[in-house]
C-alpha positions in Angstrom: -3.1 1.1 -3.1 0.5 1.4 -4.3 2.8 3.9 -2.8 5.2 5.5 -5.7 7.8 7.0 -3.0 9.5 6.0 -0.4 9.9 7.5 3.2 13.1 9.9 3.0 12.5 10.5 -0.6 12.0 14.3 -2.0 8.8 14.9 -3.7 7.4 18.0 -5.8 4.2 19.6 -6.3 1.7 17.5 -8.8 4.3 14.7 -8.5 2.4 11.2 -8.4 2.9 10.1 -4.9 0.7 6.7 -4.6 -2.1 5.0 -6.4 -5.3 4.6 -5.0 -8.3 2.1 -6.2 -11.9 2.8 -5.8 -14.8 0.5 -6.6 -14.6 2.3 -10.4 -10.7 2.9 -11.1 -7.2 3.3 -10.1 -5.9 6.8 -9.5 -3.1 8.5 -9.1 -2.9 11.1 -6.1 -0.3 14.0 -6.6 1.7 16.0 -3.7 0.0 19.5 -2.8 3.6 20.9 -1.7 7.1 20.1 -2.1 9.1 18.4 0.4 10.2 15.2 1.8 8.0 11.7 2.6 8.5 11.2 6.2 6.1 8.6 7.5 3.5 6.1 5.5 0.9 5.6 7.9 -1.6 3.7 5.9 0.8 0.3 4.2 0.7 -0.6 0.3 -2.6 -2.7 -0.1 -4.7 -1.5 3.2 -7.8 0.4 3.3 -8.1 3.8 4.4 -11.4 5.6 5.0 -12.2 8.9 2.6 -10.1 11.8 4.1 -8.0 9.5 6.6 -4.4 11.0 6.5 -2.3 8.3 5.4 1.3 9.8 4.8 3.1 13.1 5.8 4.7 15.4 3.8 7.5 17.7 5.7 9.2 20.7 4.5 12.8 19.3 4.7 15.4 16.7 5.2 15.6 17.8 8.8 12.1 17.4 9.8 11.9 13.4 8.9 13.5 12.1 12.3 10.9 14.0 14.3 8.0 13.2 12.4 9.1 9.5 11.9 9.7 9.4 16.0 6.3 10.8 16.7 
């Protein structure tokens, strides 16, 4: 798994946010919303479980702090 954005960084709807690999291929997941990465909480190269939450999306700039302090 390769994260394409970075915490802080805007994103927009059906923008490629990370890479994930299966046992048949690498994809590419796409943001749902737009808005801001605030928090990673699954790292580059760990495995997650199918439908673990592994990053936040927030609506704006504002929100980051108090996601990323949570």
């Amino acid at each position: 798994m390769e994260w394409l954005k970075k915490p802080g960084e805007k994103v927009e709807r059906g923008e490629s946010v990370l890479v994930v690999e299966s046992d048949k291929a690498d994809m590419d997941v796409e943001s749902f919303q737009d808005g801001f990465l605030a928090v990673l909480l699954i790292p580059a190269g760990a495995s997650a479980p199918v439908g673990e939450t592994i990053g936040l999306i927030v609506e704006s700039e504002d929100e980051i702090a108090e996601v990323q302090s949570k």
